[in-house]
ZAGU-905646 format. One record per residue (C-alpha): x, y, z. Coordinates in steps of 0.02 Angstrom, whole numbers, padded with zeros to 5 digits. Layout:
<nodes>
+--------+--------+--------+
!     c1 !     c2 !     c3 !
+--------+--------+--------+
!      X !      Y !      Z !
...
+--------+--------+--------+
</nodes>
This chain:
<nodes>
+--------+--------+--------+
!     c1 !     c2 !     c3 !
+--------+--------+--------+
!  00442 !  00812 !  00268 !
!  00395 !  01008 !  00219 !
!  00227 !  01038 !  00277 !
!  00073 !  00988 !  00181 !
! -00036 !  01106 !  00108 !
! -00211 !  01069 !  00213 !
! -00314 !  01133 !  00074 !
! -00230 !  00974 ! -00017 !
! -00247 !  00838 !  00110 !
! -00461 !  00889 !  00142 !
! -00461 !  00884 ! -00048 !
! -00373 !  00706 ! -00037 !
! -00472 !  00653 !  00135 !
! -00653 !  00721 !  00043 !
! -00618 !  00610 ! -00134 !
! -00573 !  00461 ! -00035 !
! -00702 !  00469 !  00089 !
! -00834 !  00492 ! -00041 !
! -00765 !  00312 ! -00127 !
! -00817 !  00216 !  00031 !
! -00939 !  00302 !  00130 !
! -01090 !  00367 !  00100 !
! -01143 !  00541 !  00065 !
! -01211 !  00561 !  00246 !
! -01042 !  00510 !  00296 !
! -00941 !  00649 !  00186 !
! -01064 !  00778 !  00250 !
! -01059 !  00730 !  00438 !
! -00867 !  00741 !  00418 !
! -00845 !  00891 !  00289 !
! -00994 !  01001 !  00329 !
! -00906 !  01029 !  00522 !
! -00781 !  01123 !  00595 !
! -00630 !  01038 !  00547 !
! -00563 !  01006 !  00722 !
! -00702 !  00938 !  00780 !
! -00699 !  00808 !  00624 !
! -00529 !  00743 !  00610 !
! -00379 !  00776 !  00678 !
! -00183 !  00766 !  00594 !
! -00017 !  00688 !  00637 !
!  00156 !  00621 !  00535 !
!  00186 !  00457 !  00530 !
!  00333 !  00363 !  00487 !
!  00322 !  00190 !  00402 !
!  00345 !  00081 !  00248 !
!  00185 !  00087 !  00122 !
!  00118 ! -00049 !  00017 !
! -00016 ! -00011 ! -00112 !
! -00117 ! -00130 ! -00209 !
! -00220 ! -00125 ! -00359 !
! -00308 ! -00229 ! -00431 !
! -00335 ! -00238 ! -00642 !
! -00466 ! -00371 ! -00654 !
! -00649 ! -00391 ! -00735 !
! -00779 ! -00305 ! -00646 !
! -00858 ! -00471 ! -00601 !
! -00702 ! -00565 ! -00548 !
! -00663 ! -00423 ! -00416 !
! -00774 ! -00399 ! -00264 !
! -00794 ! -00424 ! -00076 !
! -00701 ! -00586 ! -00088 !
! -00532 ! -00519 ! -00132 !
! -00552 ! -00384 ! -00046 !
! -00574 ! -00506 !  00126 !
! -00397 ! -00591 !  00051 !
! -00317 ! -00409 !  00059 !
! -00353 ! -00392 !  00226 !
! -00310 ! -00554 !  00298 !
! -00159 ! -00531 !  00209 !
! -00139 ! -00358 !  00292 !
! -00153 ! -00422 !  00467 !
! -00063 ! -00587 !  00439 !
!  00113 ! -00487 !  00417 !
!  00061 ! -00337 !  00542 !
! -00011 ! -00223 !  00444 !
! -00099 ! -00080 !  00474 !
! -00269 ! -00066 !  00332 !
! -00319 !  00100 !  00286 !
! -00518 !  00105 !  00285 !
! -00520 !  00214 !  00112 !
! -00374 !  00195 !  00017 !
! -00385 !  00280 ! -00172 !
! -00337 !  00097 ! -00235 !
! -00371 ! -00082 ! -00192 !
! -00264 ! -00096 ! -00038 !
! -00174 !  00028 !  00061 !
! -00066 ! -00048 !  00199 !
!  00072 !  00021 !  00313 !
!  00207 ! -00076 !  00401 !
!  00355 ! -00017 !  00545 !
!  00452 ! -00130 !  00439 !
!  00507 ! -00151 !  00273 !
!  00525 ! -00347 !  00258 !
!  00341 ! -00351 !  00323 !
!  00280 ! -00267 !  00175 !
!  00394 ! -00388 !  00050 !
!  00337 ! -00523 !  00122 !
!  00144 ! -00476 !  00105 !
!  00185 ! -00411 ! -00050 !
!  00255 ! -00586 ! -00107 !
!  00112 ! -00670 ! -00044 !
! -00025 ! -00559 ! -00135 !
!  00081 ! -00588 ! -00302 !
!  00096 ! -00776 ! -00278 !
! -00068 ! -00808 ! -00231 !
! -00192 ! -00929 ! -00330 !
! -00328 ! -00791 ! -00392 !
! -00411 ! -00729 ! -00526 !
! -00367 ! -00557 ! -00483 !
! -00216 ! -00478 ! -00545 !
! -00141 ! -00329 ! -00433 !
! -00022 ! -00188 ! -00483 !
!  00093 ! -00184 ! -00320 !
!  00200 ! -00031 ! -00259 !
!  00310 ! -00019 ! -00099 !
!  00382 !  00164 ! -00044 !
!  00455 !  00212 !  00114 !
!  00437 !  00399 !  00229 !
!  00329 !  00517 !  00311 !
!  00138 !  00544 !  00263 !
!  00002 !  00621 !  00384 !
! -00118 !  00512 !  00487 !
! -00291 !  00607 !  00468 !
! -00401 !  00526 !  00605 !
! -00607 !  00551 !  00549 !
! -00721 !  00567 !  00690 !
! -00902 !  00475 !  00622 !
! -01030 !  00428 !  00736 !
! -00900 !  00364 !  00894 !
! -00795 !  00300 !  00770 !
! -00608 !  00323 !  00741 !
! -00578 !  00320 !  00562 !
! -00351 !  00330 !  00516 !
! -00348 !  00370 !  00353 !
! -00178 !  00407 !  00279 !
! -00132 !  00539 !  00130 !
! -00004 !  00654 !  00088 !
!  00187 !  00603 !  00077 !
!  00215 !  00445 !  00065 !
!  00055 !  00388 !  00024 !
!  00063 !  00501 ! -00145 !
!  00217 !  00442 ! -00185 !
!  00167 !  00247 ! -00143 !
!  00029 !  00255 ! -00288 !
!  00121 !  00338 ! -00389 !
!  00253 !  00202 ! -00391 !
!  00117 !  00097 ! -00409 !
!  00037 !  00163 ! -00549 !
!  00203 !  00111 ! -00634 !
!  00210 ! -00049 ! -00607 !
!  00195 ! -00210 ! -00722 !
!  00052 ! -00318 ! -00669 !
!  00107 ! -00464 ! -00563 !
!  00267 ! -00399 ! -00503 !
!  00307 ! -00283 ! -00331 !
!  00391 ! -00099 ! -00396 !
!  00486 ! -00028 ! -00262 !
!  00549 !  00157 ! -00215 !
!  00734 !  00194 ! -00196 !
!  00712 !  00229 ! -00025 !
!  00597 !  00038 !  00010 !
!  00714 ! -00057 ! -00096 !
!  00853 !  00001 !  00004 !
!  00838 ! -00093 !  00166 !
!  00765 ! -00232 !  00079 !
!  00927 ! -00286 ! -00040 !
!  00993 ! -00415 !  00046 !
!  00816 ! -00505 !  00063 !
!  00789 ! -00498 ! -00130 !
!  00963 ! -00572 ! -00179 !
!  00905 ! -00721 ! -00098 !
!  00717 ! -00757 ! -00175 !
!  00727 ! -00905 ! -00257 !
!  00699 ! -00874 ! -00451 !
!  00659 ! -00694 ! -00442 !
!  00727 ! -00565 ! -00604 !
!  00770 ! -00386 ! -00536 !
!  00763 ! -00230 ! -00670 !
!  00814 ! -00063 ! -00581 !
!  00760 !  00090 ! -00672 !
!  00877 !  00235 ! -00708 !
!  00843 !  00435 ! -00736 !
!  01028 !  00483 ! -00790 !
!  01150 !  00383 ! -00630 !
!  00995 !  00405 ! -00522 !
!  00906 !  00248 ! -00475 !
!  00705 !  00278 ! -00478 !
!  00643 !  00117 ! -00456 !
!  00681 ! -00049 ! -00437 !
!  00548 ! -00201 ! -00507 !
!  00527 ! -00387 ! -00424 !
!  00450 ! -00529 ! -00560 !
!  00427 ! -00670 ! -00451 !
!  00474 ! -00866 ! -00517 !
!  00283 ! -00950 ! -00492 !
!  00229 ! -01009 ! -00326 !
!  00285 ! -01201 ! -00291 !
!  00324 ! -01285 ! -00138 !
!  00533 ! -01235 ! -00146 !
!  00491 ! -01053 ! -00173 !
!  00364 ! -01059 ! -00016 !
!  00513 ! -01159 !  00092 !
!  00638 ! -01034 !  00053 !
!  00517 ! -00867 !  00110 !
!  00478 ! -00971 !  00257 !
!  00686 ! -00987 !  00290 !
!  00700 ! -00801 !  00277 !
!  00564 ! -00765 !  00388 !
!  00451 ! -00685 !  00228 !
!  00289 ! -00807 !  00275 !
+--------+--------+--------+
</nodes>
């Protein structure tokens, strides 16, 4: 990955940070010498974002509790302050499909836009108050919501890269369509509309390992 442009990723960390913490927070990690705040690594790994387009009444801490059960129920790794609903890496691939299946087919008011991309991104690790915070931007992570951003509601968008790996798991879900997007012979993206959730679809995830 060429090297990110710091300037950009404190610009990133400071916006994201300011979503979820408080302004004490931003200035106890902003207002110090940047090494003694945070420190930076890459990271490989297989992104999912989530985002939720729901009623401002019918979102809140209760689906955000779902996300990250669902997170940590397929091995993911949360990110404290990510710029949409959910934020989630996984080492592998299927892991993220299968959480990504879940989310879709669960019974909830809340509708999520879901993205899945694949690469390198930078692990920014906030010092606050004896706490570790791993927040990750740049990369991946840009390219994650992007894909995201893209996506129809209810159904799992996937990068070139994420779909990849993932082919011959999608042949066999039960009932799902598969649209690949084109730019000229180059394939940009590839969208999953799941059949809805019954007791069959569930038994065949569980066969594949996806549950």
């Amino acid at each position: 990955m060429q090297s990110e442009d710091p300037s950009l990723l404190l610009d990133a960390l400071s916006q994201r940070v300011l979503r979820h913490l408080s302004a004490t927070a931003w200035r106890q990690l902003f207002l110090r010498p940047v090494h003694e705040a945070m420190h930076f690594a890459s990271v490989q790994g297989t992104l999912l974002c989530a985002a939720a387009l729901v009623p401002a009444w019918s979102a809140g801490a209760g689906a955000q509790r779902d996300l990250e059960f669902l997170a940590r129920s397929h091995g993911g790794e949360l990110d404290p302050c990510p710029q949409a609903s959910a934020l989630v890496r996984f080492d592998d691939p299927h892991d993220a499909l299968a959480m990504a299946i879940e989310l879709q087919q669960s019974a909830s008011e809340v509708r999520y836009q879901v993205g899945i991309a694949s690469g390198e991104c930078t692990l920014a690790t906030l010092q606050l108050e004896g706490m570790a915070l791993p927040v990750l931007v740049g990369g991946a992570v840009d390219r994650v919501e992007t894909v995201t951003r893209h996506a129809t509601v209810g159904s799992i968008r996937l990068a070139p890269e994420a779909f990849e790996p993932l082919k011959e798991a999608v042949v066999r879900i039960a009932g799902c369509m598969v649209a690949t997007e084109y730019d000229g012979d180059a394939i940009t993206a590839t969208s999953l509309n799941l059949a809805p959730r019954s007791n069959a679809f569930l038994s065949t995830f569980a066969g594949l390992g996806l549950t």
